[in-house]
VOPAGU-2260 file (C-alpha; in pm, 1 decimal, decimal comma):
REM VOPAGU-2260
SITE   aa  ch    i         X         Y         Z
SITE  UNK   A    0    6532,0   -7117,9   -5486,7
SITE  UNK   A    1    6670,3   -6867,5   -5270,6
SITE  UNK   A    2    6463,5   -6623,8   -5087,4
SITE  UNK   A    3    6444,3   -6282,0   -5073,8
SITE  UNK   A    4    6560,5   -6119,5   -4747,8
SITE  UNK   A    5    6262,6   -5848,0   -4797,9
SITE  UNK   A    6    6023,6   -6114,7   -4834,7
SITE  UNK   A    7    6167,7   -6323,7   -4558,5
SITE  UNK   A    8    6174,9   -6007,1   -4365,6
SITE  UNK   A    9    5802,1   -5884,3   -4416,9
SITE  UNK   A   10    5674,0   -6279,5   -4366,8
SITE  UNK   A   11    5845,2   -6258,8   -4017,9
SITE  UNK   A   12    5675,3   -5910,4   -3925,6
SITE  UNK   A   13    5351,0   -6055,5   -4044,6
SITE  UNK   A   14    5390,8   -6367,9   -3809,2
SITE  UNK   A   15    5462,2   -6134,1   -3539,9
SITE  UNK   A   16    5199,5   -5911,9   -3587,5
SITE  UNK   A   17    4943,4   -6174,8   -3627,8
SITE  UNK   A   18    5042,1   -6282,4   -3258,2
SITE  UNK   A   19    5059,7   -6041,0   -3104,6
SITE  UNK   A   20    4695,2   -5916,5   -3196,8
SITE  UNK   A   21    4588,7   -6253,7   -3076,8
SITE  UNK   A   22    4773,5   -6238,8   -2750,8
SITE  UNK   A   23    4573,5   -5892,5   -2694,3
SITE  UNK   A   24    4265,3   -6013,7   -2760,0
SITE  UNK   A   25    4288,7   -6335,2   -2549,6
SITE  UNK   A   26    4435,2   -6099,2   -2294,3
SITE  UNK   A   27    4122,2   -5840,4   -2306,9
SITE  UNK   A   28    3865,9   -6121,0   -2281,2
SITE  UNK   A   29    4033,5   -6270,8   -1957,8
SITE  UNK   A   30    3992,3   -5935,8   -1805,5
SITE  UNK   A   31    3645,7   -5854,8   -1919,2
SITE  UNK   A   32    3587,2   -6213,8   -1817,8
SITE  UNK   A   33    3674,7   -6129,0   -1473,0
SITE  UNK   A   34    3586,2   -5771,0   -1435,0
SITE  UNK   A   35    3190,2   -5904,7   -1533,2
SITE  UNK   A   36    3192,7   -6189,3   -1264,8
SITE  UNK   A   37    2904,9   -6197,1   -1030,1
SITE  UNK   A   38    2707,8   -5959,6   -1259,4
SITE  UNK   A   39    2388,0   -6117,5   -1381,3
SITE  UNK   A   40    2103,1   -5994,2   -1581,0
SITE  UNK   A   41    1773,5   -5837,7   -1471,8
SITE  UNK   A   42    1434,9   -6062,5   -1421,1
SITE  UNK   A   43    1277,1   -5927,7   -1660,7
SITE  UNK   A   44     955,5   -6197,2   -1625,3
SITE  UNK   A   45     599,0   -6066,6   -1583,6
SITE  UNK   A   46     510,4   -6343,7   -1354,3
SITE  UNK   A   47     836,2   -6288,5   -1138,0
SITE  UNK   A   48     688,9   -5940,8   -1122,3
SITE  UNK   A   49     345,4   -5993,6   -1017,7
SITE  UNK   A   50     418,6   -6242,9    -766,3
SITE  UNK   A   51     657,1   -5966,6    -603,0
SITE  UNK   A   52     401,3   -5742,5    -591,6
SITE  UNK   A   53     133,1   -5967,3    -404,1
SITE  UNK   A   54     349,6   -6053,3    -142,8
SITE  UNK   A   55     334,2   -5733,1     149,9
SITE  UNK   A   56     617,4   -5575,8     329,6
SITE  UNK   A   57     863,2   -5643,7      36,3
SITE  UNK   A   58    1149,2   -5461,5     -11,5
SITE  UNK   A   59    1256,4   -5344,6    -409,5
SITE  UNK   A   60    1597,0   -5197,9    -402,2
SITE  UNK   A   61    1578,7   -5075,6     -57,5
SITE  UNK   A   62    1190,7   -4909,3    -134,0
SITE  UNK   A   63     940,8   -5009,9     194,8
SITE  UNK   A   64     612,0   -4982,3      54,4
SITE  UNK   A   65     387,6   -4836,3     354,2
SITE  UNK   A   66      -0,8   -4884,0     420,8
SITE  UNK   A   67    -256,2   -4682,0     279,8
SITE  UNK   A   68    -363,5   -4656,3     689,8
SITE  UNK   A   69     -27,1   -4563,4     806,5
SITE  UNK   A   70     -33,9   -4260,6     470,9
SITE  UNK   A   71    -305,5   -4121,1     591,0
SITE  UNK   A   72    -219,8   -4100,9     924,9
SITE  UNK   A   73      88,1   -3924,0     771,2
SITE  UNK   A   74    -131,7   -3721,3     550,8
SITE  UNK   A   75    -375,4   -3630,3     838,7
SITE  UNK   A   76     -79,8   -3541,8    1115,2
SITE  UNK   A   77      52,7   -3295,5     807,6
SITE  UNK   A   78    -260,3   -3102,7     752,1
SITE  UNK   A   79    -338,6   -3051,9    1152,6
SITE  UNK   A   80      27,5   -2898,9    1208,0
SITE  UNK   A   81      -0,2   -2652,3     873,6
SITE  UNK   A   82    -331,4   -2523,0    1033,8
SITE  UNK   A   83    -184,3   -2456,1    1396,6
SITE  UNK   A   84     117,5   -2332,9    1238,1
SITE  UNK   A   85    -151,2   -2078,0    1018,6
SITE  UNK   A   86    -331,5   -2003,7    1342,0
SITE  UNK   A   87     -42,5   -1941,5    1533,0
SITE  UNK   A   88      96,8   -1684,9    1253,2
SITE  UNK   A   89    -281,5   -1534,3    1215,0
SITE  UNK   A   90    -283,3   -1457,1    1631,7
SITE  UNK   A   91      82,2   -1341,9    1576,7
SITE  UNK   A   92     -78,4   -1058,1    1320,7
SITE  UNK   A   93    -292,9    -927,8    1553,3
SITE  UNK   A   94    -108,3    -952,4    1839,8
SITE  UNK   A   95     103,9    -666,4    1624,7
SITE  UNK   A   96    -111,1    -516,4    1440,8
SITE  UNK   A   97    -321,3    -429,0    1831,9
SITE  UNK   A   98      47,8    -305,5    1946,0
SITE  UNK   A   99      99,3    -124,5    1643,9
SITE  UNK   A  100    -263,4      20,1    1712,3
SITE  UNK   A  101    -173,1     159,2    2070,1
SITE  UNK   A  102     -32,7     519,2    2100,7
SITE  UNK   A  103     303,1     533,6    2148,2
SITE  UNK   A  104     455,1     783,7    2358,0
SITE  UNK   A  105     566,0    1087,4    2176,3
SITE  UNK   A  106     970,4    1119,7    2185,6
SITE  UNK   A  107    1090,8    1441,6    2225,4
SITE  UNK   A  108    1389,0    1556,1    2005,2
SITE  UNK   A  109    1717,4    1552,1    2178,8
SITE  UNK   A  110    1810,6    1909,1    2290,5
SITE  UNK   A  111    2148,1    2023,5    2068,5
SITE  UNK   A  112    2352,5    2196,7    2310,7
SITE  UNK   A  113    2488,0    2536,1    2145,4
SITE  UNK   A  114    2853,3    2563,3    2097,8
SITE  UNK   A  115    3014,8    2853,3    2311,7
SITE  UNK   A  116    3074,1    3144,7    2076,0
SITE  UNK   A  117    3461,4    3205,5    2002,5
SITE  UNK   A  118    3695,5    3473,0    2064,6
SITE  UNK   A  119    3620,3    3773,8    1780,1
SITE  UNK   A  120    3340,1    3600,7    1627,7
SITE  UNK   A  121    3056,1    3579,8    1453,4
SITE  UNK   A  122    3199,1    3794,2    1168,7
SITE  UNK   A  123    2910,5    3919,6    1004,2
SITE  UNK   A  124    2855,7    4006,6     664,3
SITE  UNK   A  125    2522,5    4207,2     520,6
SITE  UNK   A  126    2380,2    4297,2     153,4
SITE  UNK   A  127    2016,8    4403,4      57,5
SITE  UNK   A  128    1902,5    4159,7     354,5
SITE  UNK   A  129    2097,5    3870,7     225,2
SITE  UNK   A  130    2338,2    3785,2     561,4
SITE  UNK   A  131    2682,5    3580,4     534,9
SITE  UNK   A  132    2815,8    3531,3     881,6
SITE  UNK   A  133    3135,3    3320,6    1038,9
SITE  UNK   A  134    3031,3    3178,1    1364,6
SITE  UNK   A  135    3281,4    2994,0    1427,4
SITE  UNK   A  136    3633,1    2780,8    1284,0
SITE  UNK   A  137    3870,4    2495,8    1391,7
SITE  UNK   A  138    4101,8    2234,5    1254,5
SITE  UNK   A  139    4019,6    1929,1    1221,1
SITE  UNK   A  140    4231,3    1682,7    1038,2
SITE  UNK   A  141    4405,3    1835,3     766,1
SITE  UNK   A  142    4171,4    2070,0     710,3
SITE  UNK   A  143    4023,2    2434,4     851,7
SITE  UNK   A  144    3615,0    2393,4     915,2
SITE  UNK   A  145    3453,5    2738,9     905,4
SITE  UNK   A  146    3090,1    2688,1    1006,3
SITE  UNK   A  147    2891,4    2928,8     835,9
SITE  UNK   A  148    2508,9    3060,2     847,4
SITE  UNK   A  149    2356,3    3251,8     557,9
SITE  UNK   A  150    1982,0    3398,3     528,7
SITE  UNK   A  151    1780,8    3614,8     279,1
SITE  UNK   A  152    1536,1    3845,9     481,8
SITE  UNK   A  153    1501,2    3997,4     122,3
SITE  UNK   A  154    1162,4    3985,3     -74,4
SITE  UNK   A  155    1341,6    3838,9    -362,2
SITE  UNK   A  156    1491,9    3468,1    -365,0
SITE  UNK   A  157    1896,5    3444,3    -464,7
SITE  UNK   A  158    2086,7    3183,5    -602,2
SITE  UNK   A  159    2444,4    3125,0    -563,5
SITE  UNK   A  160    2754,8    2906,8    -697,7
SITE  UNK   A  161    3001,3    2857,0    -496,2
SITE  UNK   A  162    3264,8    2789,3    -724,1
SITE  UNK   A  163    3257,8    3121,6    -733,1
SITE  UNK   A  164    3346,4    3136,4    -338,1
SITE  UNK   A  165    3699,9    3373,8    -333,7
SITE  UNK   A  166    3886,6    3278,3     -15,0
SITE  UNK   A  167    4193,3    3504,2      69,8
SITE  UNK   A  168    4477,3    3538,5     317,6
SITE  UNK   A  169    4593,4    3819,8     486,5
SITE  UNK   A  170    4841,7    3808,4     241,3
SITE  UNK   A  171    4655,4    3856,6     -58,7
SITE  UNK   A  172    4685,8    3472,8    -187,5
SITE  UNK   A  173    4394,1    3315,8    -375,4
SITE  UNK   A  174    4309,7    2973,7    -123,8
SITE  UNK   A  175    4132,8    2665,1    -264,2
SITE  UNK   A  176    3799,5    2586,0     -71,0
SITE  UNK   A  177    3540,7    2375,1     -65,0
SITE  UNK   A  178    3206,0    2402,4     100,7
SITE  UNK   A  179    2938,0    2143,3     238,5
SITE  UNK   A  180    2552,2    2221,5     321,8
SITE  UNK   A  181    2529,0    2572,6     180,9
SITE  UNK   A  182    2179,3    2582,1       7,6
SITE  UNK   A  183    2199,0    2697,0    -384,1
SITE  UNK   A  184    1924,2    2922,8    -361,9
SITE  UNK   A  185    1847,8    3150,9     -67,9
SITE  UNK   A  186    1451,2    3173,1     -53,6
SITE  UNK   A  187    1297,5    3511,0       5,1
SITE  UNK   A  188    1175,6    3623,9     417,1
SITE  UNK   A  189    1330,1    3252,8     470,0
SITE  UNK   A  190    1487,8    3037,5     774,3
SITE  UNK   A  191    1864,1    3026,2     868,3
SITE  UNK   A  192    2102,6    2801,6     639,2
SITE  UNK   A  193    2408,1    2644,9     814,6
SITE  UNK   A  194    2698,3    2484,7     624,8
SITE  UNK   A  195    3113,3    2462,4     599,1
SITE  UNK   A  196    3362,6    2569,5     414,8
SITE  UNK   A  197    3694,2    2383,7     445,4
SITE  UNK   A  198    4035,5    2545,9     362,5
SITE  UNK   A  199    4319,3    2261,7     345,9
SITE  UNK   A  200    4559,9    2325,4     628,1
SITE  UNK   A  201    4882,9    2267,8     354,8
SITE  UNK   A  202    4803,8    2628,1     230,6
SITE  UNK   A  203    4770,9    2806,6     591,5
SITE  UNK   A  204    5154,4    2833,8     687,7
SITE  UNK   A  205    5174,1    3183,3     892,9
SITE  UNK   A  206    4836,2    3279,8     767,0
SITE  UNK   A  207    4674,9    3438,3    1080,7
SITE  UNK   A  208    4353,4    3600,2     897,1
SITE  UNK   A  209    4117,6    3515,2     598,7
SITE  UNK   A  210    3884,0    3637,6     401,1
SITE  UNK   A  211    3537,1    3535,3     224,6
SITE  UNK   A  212    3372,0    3668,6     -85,4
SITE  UNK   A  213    3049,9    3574,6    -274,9
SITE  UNK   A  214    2830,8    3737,1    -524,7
SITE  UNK   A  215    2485,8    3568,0    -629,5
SITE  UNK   A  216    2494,1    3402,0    -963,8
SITE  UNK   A  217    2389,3    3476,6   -1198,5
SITE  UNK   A  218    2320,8    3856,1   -1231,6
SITE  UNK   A  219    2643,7    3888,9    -972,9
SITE  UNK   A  220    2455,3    4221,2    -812,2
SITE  UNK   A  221    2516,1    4114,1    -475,7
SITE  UNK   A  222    2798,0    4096,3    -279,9
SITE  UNK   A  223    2880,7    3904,6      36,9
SITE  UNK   A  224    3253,5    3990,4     165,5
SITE  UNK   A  225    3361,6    3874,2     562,2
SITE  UNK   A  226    3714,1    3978,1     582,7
SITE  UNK   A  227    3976,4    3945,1     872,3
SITE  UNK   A  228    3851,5    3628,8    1013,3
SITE  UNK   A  229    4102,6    3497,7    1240,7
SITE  UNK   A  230    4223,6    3160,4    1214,5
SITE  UNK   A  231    4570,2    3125,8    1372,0
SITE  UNK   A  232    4626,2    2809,9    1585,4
């Protein structure tokens, strides 16, 4: 009989298969073989234990087991420094708490020198006892600083928003402004308010003179209007 060439064929892939699964294998045990040499098993015997035990100064895995003497000498060295350290902290306490206790010298407030009035100013503006005054302006970075006092010597207390702040050149142009420090309400018979009002310096090309108005908010009954305040360079 003649056979097949498939059958022939698949017999021959079989064969090869077959040894080549037992080459692996033998292969992997060599190497497990080898990788596990010198590796042994734990004692895992009571009496192996035991007789470890009884025997002092032994050494498991690196462990030294101390003496109960030499622990509480530990123990005993431990509690003495936490109690100096405690009294130490306590005599620290009062040590502040008696400094703390003493008087200390009054400081007097440093004296804030008065800035030398400028050329043409204060420019002074008055309504029913309500004052808006200019004292003084300069540039500083890109903007204009007007420093500005305002104080109700009225009997009645006034509010004001100062979005509603006009600002005007001497050539009738509306200026964007912002102000910093103005109080919102002006408290009757009460103390002088000081605060800014910055004008950008991009809208002050040939502008030599500006102007201020406010009205209280929001009844809008009084009117506060400084005009002709110089601010050319």
């Amino acid at each position: 009989m003649k056979l097949n060439s498939t059958v022939l064929l698949t017999l021959i892939l079989l064969f090869l298969m077959l040894g080549a699964g037992s080459l692996s294998s033998f292969w992997g045990f060599t190497l497990g073989s080898s990788a596990l040499k010198g590796v042994t098993t734990p004692d895992g015997r009571p009496a192996t234990k035991f007789s470890s035990n009884k025997a002092p100064n032994t050494q498991q895995g690196g462990l030294t087991l101390l003496k109960e003497e030499e622990i509480l000498k530990i123990v005993r060295a431990r509690i003495e420094g936490k109690t100096k350290a405690a009294k130490s902290e306590k005599l620290e306490e009062d040590d502040e708490e008696t400094n703390n206790s003493q008087p200390k010298p009054e400081e007097k407030p440093p004296e804030i020198a008065e800035e030398k009035p400028q050329k043409g100013f204060p420019v002074i503006s008055e309504n029913e006892g309500v004052t808006l005054s200019v004292q003084s302006v300069r540039y500083s970075g890109g903007d204009l600083l007007l420093r500005v006092k305002m104080q109700n010597k009225g009997k009645d207390s006034v509010r004001f928003l100062y979005s509603f702040l006009d600002v005007t050149d001497d050539k009738g142009r509306t200026l964007s402004a912002s102000t910093e420090g103005l109080p919102g309400e002006l408290p009757a018979n009460g103390p002088v308010f000081s605060g800014l009002v910055s004008i950008p310096t991009a809208l002050l090309d040939d502008v030599k003179k500006v102007s201020l108005a406010l009205t209280d908010y929001p009844d809008q009954k009084l009117k506060l209007e400084v005009a002709n305040i110089p601010v050319e360079r």
